[in-house]
N, C-alpha and C positions, 0 to 999 in steps of 0.2 A: 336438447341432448348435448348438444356443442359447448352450451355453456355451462353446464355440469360438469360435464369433464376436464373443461377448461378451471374452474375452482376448485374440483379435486386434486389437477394439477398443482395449482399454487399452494394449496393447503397440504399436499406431501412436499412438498419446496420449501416452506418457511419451519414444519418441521424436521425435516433433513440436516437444517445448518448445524447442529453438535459436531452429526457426523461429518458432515462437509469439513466442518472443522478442524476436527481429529485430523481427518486426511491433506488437509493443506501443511498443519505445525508438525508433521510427521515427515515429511518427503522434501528432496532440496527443491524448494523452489524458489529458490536462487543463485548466481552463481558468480560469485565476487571474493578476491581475498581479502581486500576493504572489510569484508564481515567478521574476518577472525578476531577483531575486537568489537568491546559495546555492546549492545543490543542487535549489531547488524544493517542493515539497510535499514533506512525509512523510510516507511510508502507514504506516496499522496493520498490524502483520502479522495476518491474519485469514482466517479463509473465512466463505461467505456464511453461515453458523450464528452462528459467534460474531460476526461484525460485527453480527446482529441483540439482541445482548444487549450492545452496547456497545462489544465488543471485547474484551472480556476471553478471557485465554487463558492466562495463567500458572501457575495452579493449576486451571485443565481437564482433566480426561484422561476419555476414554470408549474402550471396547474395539472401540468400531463407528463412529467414526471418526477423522480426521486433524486434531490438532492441531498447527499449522505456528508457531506462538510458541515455543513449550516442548520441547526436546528430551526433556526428562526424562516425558513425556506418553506417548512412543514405545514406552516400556515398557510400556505398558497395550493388551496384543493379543492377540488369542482366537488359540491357535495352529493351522495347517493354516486360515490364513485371509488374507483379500487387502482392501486399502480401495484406493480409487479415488474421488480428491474434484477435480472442476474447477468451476471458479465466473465468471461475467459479471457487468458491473455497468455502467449508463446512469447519466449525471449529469445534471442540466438544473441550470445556473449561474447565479444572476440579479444583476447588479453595478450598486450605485447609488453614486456620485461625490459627493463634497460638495458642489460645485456645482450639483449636480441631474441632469445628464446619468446615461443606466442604457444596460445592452446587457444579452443574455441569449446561451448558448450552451450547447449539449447536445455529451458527449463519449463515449465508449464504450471501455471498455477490460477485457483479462483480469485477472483480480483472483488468481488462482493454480489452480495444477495441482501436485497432489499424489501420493503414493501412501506405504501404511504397509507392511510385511508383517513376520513374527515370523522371527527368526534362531537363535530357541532357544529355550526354557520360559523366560518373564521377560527375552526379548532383543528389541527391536521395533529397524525400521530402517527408514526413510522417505526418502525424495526429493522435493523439489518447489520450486515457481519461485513469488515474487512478485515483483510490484512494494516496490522500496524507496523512489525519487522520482521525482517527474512536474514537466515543466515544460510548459509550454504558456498563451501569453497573443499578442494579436495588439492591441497603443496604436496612434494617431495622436491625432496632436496640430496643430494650426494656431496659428501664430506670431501673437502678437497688440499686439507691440509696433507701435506705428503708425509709427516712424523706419523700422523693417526695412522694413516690407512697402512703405513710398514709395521707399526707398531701391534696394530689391534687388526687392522683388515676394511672391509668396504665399507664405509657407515652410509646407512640413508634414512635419510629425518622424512617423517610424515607431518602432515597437520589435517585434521577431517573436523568439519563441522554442519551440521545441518539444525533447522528447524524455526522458529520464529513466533512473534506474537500474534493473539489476533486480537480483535478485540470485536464485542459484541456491544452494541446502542438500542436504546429505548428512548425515545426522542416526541415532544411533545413544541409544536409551534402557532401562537394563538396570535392572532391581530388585537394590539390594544384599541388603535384607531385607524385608520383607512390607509394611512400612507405610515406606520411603524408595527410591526410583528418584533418579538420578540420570541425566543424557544431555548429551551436545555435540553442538553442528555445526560441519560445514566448511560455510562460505561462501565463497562466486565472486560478487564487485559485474562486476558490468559492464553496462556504457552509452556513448552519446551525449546529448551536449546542444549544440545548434546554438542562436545567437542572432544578431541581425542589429539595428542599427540606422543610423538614417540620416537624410537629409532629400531631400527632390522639391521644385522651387526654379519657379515659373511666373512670369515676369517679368509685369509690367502699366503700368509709366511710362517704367522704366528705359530706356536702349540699350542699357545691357551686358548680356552673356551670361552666365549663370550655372550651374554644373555643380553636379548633385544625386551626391553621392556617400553611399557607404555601407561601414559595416567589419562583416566578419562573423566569430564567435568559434565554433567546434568543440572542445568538451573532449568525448574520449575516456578513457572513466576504466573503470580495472579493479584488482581484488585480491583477494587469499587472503587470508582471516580467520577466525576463528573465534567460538564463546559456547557457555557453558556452563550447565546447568540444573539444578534439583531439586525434587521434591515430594515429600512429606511428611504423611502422612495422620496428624495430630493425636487422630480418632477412627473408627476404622473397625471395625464391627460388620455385622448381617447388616441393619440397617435403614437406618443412617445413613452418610453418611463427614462430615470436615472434614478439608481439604487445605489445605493450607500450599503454596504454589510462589514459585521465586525462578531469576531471567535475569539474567546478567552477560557482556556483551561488551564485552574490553577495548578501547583507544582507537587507534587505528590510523593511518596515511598514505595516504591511495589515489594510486597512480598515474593521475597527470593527464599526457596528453599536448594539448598546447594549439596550435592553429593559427589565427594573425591575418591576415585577410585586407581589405586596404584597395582597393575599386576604383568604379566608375561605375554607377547603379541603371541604368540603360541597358543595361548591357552586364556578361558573364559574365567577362569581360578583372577582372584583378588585377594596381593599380598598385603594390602593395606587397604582401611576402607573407611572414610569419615563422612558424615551426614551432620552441614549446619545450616541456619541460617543467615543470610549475608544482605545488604541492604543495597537498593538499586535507586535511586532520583532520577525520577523526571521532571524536571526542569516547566515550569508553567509557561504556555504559549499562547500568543497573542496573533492571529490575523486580521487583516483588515481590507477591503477589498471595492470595485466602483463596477457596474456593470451598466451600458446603456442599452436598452432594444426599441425597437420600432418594429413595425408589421413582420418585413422581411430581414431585417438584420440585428445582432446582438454583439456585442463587444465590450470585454471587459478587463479587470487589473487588480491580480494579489498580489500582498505582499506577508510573510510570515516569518516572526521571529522569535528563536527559541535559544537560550544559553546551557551550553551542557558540562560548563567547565565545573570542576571540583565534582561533578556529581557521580563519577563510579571511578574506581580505582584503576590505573594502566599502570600499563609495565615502561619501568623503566627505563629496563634492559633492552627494550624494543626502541626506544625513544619515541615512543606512543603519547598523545595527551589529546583532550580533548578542547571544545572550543565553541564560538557560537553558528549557531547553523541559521543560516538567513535564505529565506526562497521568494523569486521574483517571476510572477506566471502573468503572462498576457496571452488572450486567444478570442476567435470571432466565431460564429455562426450564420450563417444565410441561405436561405430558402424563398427563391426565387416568385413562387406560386404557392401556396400548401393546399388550394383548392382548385388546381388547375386540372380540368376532365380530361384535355387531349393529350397533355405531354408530361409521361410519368419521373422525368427529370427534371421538369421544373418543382414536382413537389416533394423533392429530395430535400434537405439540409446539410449544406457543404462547412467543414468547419478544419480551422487552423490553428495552432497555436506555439507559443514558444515557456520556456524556463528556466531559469537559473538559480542553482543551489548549492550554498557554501554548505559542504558538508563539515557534521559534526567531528571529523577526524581528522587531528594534526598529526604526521608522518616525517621524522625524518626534522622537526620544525618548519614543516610549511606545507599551510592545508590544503586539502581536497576540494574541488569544486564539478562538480555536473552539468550539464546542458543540455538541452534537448529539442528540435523542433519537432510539431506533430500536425497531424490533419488528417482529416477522416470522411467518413457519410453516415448520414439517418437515412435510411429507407421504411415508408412507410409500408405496412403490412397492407394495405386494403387503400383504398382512394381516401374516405371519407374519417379514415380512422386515424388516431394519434398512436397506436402502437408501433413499434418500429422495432427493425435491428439497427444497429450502432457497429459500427467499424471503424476503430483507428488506428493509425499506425504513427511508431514513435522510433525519432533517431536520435540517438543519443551516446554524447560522452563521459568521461570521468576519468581524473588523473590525468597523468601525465608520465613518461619515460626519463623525465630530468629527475635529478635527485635522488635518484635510486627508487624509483618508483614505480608502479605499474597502469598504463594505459586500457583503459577499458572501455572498448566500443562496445553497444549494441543496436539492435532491431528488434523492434516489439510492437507484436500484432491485436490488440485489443478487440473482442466483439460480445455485446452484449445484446438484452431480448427486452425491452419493454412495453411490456402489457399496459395497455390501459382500459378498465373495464367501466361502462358509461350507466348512467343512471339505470334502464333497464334492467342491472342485475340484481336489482336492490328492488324492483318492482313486485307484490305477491300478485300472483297469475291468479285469476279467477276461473280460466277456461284452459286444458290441455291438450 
């Protein structure tokens, strides 16, 4: 009965993800003014395991669970066996101004839903949904030229934007020979991103009347893509391995459908109203990656590079441009015991990691870059069993206060659930 319910469970879970969907690209979950250009944030593809060792995933692979970077990972699956990986994550965002002015903001968002299972002796095949970008930031600004505000009265600018891509995989990772797998996926982008800005106008000298308007932007962005994978076990014996992995997805066009809308912050009326489409590149990217494990320890090294320049239009009234965005993850795991009866902390999995990422956004002429250290636990659900929760937490910065720029700490909590279900479930019972 236990195991019934438990496959009902995952089978309303992997059919959920639309919705789940809907509800991630619909709501801020993010909270950055970094996002008011571009595509917005770009997530690591990860689960809550590996985002606690940095991120790294390229050259990952474990039989017990869901590697969602690495198609070629896929292929490493215990057969007559099932994985189940869903992951959460809380952000608390803290933002200090050059000026001095700071605001703080807490976001909440699905970080991925997975599943692996085996198609043959050495055939694994997965599905699952993350985030790829997140927008969400909420400016105002007060007009501080002293002519305006005699002139006209109090002007204050807003800027609102929320929403993000997601992207859905079908993913397929076969062994050619003992020590090389290779795997693709099919990816599905799709998203919304809504932006608004505007200004709210309260007269104080003037006689004249003055109309606070506002234009709001909707891109609808979707496509079919793909990227391909391999790992490569440089040495694999009964005590050690060293893998080799390498991601390449070529550079693409998304379908942008674009809707301009110009009307009164007053009112839901739209005094101008255009619907086109407008074209988005992404840029093809390459990682490549080294991971070593042994019984009790695993330690590894990506690296990931992506060029974004020329490829979507900025402002250059902002002095906005774009640039290449290069990311550097290293992270450990160790587990003391994992079959240890007396002491349920030895058969934990302690793990650490670090990051560094030049982000795609030049400001001002001189880019943004991220960091972050991380570390986390596996707990195992039962003694004997490979299912676990995953917890990690992540410190992290971005920016800077020089240059007219804006400083952005955060704290972020990562916890995910993986299932792993062992040959028995796949057994037909003769007896009940």
């Amino acid at each position: 009965m236990c195991r019934i319910k438990i496959r009902i469970f995952l089978l309303v879970a992997v059919l959920s993800m639309p919705a789940l969907c809907f509800s991630q690209i619909s709501s801020l979950n993010t909270y950055s003014p970094y996002t008011i250009y571009g595509l917005g944030d770009l997530h690591n593809t990860a689960t809550a395991a590996t985002s606690a060792m940095g991120g790294i995933g390229t050259a990952y692979w474990d039989p017990y669970t869901v590697n969602v970077a690495n198609p070629a990972s896929h292929a490493a699956v215990n057969r007559n066996s099932f994985i189940f990986n869903f992951g959460l994550s809380g952000k608390q965002s803290y933002l200090k101004e050059s000026g001095g002015g700071s605001t703080a903001h807490n976001t909440f968002n699905i970080d991925n839903i997975a599943v692996k299972f085996p198609l043959y002796k050495g055939i694994g095949f997965s599905v699952s949904m993350t985030p790829m970008s997140s927008v969400g930031y909420q400016i105002e600004k007060d007009e501080t030229d002293p002519d305006i505000i005699t002139d006209i009265g109090l002007v204050k600018y807003f800027y609102t934007g929320e929403g993000g891509i997601t992207q859905f995989k079908a993913g397929v990772g076969f062994k050619v020979f003992e020590k090389l797998s290779l795997g693709a996926d099919l990816i599905y982008y799709l998203g919304t991103i809504s932006r608004e800005y505007g200004n709210t106008v309260t007269t104080v000298t003037s006689t004249s009347s003055y109309g606070s308007a506002s234009v709001r932007n909707r891109e609808e962005i979707s496509k079919l893509l793909f990227d391909v994978g391999l790992q490569y076990d440089i040495i694999r014996n009964t005590r050690r391995f060293l893998t080799f992995g390498a991601i390449y997805q070529p550079k693409a066009t998304l379908d942008n459908k674009l809707v301009k809308q110009f009307g009164m912050t007053t009112s839901s009326d739209s005094i101008y109203y255009e619907e086109f489409t407008n074209t988005v590149k992404v840029p093809d990217k390459f990682s490549m990656g080294i991971f070593y494990r042994t019984e009790k320890l695993g330690i590894g090294f990506d690296c990931t590079f992506q060029n974004w320049k020329n490829s979507m239009e900025m402002s250059s009234i902002d002095d906005v441009s774009l640039s290449k965005s290069n990311s550097y993850n290293v992270g450990f795991e160790y587990t003391p015991n994992r079959i240890d009866i007396r002491r349920a902390l030895n058969r934990w999995t302690y793990r650490a990691g670090f990051r560094y990422t030049d982000m795609y956004l030049v400001k001002n002429g001189h880019n943004t870059s991220e960091k972050a250290i991380t570390f986390g636990v596996g707990i195992p659900l039962k003694m004997t069993s490979f299912s676990s929760v995953d917890v990690g937490v992540e410190l992290g910065q971005r920016g800077t206060t020089r240059h007219q720029l804006i400083k952005h700490n955060y704290f972020k909590v990562s916890v995910g659930i993986s299932l792993f279900g062992s040959d028995d479930w796949f057994v037909k019972r003769k007896y009940y």
